[in-house]
C-alpha positions in Angstrom: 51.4 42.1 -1.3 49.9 39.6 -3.9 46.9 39.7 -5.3 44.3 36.7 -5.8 43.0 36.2 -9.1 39.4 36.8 -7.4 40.6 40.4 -6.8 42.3 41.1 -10.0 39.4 40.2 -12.0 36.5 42.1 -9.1 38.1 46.0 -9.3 37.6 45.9 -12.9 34.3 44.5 -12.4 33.2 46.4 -9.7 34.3 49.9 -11.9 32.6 48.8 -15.5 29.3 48.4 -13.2 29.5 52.0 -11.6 29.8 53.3 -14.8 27.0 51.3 -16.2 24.9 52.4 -13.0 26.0 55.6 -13.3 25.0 56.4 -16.9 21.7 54.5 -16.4 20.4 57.1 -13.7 22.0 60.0 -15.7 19.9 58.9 -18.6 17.0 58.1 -16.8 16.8 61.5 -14.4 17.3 63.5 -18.0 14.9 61.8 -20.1 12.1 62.2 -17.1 12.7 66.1 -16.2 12.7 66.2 -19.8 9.5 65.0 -20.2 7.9 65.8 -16.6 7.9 62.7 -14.6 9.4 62.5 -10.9 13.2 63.0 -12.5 14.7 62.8 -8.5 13.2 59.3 -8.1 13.9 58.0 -11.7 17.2 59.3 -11.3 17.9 57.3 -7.5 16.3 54.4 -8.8 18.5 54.0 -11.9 21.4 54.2 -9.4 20.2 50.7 -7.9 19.7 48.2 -10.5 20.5 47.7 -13.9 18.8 47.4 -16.7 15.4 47.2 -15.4 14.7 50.4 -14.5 15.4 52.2 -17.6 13.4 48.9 -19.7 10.7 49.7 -17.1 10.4 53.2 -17.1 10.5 53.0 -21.3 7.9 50.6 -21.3 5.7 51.9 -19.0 6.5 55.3 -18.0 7.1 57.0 -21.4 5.4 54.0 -23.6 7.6 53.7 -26.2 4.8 51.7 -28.1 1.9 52.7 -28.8 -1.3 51.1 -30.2 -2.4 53.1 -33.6 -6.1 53.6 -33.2 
């Protein structure tokens, strides 16, 4: 069986973002039980979409900057 170009190119494609998403919710449900936050959700949520979650929960979750008073 031959295969298309489309599918040549889409298995490798479809692997390199499981591993992205999969490294994103490891990270995220870590760094959150790490630090006491909900890790489950962090965790399911990083397993979604990528790379908002982790740019949202470091921004707002854990505040990576903060203002010197």
């Amino acid at each position: 069986m031959k295969m298309n170009v489309n599918e040549e190119i889409s298995m490798p494609l479809l692997i390199l973002v499981g591993i992205i998403l999969l490294t994103q919710s490891i990270f995220l449900f870590t760094d959150a039980r790490r630090n006491g936050h909900n890790y489950w959700l962090w965790g399911i949520i990083g397993l979604i979409q990528a790379p908002m979650p982790t740019i949202f929960y470091l921004a707002f979750v854990r505040k990576i900057w903060k203002k010197d008073r």
